[in-house]
VEXDREN-2710 file (C-alpha; in Angstrom, 1 decimal):
% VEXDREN-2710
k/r/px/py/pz
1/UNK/-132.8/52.2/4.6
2/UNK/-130.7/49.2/6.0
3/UNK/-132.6/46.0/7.3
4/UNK/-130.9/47.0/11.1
5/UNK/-132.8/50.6/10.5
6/UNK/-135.5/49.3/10.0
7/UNK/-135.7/46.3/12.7
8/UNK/-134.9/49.3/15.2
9/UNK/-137.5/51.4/13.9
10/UNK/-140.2/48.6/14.1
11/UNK/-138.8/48.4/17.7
12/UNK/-138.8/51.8/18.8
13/UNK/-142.6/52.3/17.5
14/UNK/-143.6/49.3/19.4
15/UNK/-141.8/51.1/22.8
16/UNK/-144.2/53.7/22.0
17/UNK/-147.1/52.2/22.2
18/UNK/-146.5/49.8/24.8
19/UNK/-146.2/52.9/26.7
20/UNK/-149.4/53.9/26.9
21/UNK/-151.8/51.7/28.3
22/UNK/-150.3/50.4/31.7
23/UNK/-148.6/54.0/32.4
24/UNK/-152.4/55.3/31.7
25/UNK/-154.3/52.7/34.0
26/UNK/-151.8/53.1/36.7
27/UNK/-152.3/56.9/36.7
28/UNK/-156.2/56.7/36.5
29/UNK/-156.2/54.0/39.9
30/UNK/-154.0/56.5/41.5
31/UNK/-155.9/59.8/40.9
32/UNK/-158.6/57.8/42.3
33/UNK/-157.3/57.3/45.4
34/UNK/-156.0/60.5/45.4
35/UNK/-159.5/62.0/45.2
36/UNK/-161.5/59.3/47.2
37/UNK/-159.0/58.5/49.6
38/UNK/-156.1/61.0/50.0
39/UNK/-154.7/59.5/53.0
40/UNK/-153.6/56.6/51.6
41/UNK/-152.2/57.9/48.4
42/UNK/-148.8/58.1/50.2
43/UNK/-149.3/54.1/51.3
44/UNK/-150.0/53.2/47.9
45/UNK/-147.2/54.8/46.1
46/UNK/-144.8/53.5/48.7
47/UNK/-145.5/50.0/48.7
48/UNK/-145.7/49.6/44.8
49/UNK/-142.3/51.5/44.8
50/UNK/-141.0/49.0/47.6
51/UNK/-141.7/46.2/45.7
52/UNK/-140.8/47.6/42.4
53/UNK/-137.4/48.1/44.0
54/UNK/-137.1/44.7/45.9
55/UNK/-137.8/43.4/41.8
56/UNK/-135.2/45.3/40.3
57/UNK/-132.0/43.1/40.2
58/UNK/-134.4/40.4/39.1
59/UNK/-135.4/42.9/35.9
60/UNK/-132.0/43.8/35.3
61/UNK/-131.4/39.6/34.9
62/UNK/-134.2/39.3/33.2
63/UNK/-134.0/41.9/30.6
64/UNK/-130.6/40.5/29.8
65/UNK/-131.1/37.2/29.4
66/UNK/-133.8/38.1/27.0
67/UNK/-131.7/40.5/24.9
68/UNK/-128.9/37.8/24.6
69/UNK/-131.3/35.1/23.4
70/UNK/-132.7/37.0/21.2
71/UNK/-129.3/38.8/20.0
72/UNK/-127.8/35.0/19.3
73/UNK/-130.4/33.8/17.5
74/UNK/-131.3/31.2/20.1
75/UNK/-134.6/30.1/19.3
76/UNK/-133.3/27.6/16.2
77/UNK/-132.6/25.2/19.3
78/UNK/-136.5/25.2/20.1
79/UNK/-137.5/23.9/16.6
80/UNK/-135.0/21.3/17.1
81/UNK/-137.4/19.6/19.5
82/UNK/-139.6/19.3/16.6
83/UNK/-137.2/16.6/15.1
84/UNK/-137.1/12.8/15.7
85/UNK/-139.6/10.3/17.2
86/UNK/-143.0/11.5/19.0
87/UNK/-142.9/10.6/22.5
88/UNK/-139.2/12.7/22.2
89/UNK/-140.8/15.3/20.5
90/UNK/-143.6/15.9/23.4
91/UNK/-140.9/16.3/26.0
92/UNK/-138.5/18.3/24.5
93/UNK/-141.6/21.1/23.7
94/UNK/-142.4/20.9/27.2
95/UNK/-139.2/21.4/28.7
96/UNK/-138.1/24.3/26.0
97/UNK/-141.8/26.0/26.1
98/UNK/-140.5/27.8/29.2
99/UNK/-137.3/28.2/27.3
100/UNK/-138.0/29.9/24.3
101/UNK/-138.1/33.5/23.6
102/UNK/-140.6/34.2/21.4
103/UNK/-142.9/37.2/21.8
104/UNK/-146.7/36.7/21.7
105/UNK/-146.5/37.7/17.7
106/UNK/-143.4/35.8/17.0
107/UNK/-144.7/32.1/17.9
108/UNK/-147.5/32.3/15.7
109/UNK/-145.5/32.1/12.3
110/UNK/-143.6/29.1/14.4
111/UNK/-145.7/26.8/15.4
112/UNK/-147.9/27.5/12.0
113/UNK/-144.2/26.4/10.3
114/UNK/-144.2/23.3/12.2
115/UNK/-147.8/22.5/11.7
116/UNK/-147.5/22.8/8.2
117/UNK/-144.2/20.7/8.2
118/UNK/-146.3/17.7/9.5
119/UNK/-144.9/17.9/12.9
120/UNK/-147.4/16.4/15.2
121/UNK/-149.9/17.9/17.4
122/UNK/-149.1/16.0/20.3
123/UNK/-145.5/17.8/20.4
124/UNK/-147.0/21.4/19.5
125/UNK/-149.7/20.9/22.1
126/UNK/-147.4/20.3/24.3
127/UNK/-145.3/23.6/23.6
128/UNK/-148.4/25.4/23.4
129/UNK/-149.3/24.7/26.9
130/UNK/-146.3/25.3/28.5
131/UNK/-144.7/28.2/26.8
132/UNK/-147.1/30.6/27.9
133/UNK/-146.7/29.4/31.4
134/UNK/-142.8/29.9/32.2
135/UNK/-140.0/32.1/30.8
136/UNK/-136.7/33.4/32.2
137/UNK/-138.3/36.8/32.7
138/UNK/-141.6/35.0/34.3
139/UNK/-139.9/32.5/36.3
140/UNK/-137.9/35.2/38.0
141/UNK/-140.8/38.0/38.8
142/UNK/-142.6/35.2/40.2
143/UNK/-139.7/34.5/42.6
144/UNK/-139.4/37.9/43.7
145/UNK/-143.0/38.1/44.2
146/UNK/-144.4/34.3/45.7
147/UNK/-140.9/33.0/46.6
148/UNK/-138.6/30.4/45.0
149/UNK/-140.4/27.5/46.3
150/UNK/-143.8/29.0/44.1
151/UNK/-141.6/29.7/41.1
152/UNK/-140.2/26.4/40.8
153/UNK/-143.3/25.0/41.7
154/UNK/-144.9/26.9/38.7
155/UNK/-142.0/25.4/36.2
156/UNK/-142.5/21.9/36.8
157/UNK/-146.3/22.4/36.6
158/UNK/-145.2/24.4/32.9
159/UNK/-143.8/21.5/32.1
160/UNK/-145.9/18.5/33.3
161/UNK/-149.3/20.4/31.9
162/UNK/-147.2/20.2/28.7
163/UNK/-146.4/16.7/29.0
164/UNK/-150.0/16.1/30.1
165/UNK/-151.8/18.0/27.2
166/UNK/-149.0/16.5/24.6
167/UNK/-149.7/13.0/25.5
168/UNK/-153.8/13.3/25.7
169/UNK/-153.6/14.7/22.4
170/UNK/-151.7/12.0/21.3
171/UNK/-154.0/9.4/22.8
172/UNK/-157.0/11.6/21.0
173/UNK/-154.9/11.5/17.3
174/UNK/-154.2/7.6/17.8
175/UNK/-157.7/7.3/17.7
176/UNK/-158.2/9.0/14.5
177/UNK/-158.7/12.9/15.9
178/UNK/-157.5/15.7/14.9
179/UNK/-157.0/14.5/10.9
180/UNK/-156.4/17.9/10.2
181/UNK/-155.6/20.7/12.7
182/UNK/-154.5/23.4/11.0
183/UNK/-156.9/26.6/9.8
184/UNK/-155.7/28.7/6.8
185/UNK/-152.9/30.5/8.3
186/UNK/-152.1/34.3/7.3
187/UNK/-148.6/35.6/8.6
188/UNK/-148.4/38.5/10.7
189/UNK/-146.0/40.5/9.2
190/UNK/-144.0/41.3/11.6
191/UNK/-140.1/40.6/13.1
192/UNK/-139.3/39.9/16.0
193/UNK/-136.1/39.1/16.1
194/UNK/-132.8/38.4/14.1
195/UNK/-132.6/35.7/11.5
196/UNK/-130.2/33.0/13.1
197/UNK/-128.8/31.7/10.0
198/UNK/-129.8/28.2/11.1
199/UNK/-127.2/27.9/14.0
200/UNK/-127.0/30.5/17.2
201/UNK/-124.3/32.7/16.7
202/UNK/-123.0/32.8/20.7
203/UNK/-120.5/35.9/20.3
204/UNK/-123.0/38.2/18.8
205/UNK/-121.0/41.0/19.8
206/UNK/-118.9/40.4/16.5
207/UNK/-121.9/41.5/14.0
208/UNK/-123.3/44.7/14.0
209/UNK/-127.2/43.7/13.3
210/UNK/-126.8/41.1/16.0
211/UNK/-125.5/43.7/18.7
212/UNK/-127.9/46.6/17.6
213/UNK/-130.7/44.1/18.2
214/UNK/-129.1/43.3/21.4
215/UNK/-130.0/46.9/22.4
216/UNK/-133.4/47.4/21.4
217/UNK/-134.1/44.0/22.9
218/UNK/-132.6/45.3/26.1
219/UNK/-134.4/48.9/26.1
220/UNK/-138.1/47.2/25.0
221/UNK/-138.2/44.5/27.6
222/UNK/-136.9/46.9/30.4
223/UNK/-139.6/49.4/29.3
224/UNK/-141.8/46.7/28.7
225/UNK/-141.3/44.6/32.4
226/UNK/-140.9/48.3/34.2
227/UNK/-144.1/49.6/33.0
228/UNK/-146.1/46.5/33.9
229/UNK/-144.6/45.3/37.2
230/UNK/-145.6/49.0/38.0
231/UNK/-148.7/48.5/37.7
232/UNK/-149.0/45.5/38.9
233/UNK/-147.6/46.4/42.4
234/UNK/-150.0/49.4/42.6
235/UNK/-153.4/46.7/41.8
236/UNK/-151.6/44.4/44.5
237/UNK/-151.2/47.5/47.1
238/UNK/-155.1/48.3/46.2
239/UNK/-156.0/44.6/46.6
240/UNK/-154.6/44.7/50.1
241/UNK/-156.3/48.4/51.1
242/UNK/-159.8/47.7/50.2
243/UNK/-160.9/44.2/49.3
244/UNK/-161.6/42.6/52.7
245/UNK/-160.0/39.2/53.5
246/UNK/-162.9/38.0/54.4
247/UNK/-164.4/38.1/50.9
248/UNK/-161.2/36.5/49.9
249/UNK/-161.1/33.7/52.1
250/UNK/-164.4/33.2/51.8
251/UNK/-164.3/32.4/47.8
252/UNK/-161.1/30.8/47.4
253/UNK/-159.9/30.1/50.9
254/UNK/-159.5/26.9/53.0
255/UNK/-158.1/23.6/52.0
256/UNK/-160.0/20.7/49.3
257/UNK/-160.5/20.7/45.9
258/UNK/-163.6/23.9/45.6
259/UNK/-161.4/26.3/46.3
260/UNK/-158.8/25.1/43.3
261/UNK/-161.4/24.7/41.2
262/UNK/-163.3/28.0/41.6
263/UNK/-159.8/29.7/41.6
264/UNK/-159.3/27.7/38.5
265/UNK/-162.5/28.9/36.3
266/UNK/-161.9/32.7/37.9
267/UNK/-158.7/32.5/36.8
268/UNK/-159.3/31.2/33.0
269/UNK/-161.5/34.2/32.0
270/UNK/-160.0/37.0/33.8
271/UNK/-156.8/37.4/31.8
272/UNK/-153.6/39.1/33.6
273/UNK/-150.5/40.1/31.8
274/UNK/-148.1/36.9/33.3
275/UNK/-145.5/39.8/35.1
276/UNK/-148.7/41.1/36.5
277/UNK/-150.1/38.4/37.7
278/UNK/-147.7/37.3/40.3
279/UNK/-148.4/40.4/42.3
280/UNK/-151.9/39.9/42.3
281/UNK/-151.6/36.1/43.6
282/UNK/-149.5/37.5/46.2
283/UNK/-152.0/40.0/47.1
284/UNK/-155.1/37.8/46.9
285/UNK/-152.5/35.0/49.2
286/UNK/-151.9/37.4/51.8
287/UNK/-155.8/38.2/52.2
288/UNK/-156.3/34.4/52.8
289/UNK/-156.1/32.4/49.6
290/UNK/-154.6/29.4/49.8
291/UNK/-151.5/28.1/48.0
292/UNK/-153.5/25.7/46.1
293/UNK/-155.7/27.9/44.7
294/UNK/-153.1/30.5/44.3
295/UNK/-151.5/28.2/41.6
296/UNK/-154.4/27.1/39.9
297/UNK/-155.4/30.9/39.4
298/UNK/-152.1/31.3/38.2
299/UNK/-152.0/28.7/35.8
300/UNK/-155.3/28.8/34.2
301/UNK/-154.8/32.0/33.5
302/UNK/-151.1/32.4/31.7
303/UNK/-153.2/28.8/29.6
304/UNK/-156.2/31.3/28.6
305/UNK/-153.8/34.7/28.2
306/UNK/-155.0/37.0/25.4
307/UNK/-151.9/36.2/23.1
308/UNK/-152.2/32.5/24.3
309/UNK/-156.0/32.4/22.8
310/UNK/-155.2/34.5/20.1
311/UNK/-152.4/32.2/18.9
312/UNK/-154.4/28.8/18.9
313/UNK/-157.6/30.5/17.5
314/UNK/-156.0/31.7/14.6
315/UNK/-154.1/28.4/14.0
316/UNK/-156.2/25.7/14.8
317/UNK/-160.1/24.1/14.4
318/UNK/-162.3/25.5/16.8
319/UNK/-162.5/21.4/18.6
320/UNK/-158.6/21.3/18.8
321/UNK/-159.2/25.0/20.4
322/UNK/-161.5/23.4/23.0
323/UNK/-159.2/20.4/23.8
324/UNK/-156.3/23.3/24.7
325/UNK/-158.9/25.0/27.1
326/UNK/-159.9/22.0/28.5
327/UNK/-156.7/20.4/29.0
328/UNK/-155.3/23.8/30.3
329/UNK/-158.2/24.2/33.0
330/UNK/-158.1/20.4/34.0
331/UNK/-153.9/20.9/34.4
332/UNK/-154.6/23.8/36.6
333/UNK/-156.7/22.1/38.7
334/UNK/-154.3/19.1/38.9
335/UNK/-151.5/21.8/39.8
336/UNK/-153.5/23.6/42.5
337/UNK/-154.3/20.2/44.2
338/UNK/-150.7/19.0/44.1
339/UNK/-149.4/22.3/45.3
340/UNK/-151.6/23.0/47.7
341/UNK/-150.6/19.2/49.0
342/UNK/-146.7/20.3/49.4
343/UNK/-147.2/23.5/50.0
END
């Protein structure tokens, strides 16, 4: 079987069972309301297909940009970051953390590479922090969902919690921290992606492998952004329909810093897929939460996401795992406060 075989067949079993779990929740919510409260069945279906509709040239854009990335081989120019004097080294990961695109598995092997090369903390911190914050994808589902002023917003707070958490670890390792980082590492085993050869390859179009991952790129993150932006629209139509404002308001409403801060530490724990999460924010906004704390539940959660955790855990020493959490809930704090300033 030939390599492209079997990079499409890894692909098409993952399709399959990223199929199952959102497509199955979104089914259960809505029998529910179809047997507890028939009358807005209708309401609910509508709205989360309105929105899903409104989202869909964003999608589109979004799913090709991926696929092309991908296709070219474009992530070689993210581990350039990695190379030259620290202080560049700490920007460069924050500003391409929102860049690259690398799947949850994917980064793993990556930042265990660089890790293991001797490149600093400081500079993987600060990728660390911000990648799971911003993407092309994210950025735009955000847009469509909290407006451009909230996206962008959201980006420069990807990158500054990156340049905060970079250069606090580096304080912290100047000091004699953080001697040794790195656990014993044990690779995944997966692919995620097309070998680049060392250099992007811009018209992939002219090699076979490069185009056939083009399309299963292309079909897995349109199934993949479809399936969740589904059911995130249908939680966000619920969120409006039966959680009173009042409750809302009450807990994460009004202006000052306890509001950010409680959004903040509800945030961190309860973990939302980053396309779903917009939504949510948006629903949780309209029944009275302020900006503020709209971004600081945002943010401390995409820090503490399931793959996010599950990446540093396995990498790192449980006290540089603590420094991420703390840094990441003290940047979402800082984030809130500053949005919910120019908002």
């Amino acid at each position: 079987m030939s390599e492209t075989s079997m990079n499409e067949g890894r692909v098409w079993r993952g399709v399959a069972d990223m199929l199952k779990t959102p497509w199955a929740a979104m089914a259960a919510l809505l029998l529910a309301v179809a047997l507890l409260d028939p009358g807005n069945l209708w309401a609910t279906v509508a709205f989360a297909g309105r929105a899903l509709a409104s989202t869909s040239r964003y999608i589109l854009f979004a799913v090709l940009l991926l696929a092309w990335l991908k296709a070219t081989g474009a992530e070689v120019l993210v581990a350039r970051a990695f190379q030259g004097h620290e202080l560049r080294m700490i920007l460069l990961a924050a500003l391409f953390g929102g860049l690259a695109p690398f799947c949850s598995c994917e980064v793993i092997p990556f930042v265990a590479g660089l890790l293991a090369l001797g490149a600093p903390l400081s500079a993987v911190m600060a990728f660390w922090l911000s990648s799971p914050l911003i993407d092309p994808p994210t950025l735009l589902i955000t847009a469509a969902a909290l407006g451009w002023p909230f996206a962008v917003a959201k980006a420069l707070a990807a990158v500054g919690l990156g340049l905060f958490g970079g250069f606090a670890v580096r304080a912290l390792m100047r000091r004699g921290a953080f001697a040794a980082p790195l656990k014993e590492y044990r690779a995944c085993g997966c692919s995620c992606g097309p070998a680049s050869g060392g250099r992007p390859l811009w018209r992939f179009w002219t090699e076979p492998d490069r185009r056939a991952v083009f399309r299963a790129e292309f079909l897995r993150n349109a199934l993949f952004l479809l399936k969740w932006l589904a059911l995130a629209y249908v939680l966000e139509a619920l969120l409006v329909q039966y959680v009173p404002a009042r409750l809302i308001a009450g807990i994460v409403g009004g202006e000052g810093a306890l509001p950010v801060l409680a959004a903040a530490l509800v945030g961190m724990p309860a973990y939302l897929n980053s396309y779903v999460a917009p939504a949510m924010v948006a629903g949780l906004m309209e029944q009275g939460m302020s900006a503020g704390a709209g971004m600081a539940f945002i943010v401390s959660g995409a820090v503490s996401s399931v793959p996010a955790m599950a990446a540093v855990w396995s990498l790192v020493t449980p006290r540089v795992f603590a420094v991420y959490l703390l840094l990441g809930l003290t940047g979402a704090v800082l984030a809130g406060l500053l949005f919910g300033i120019v908002a």
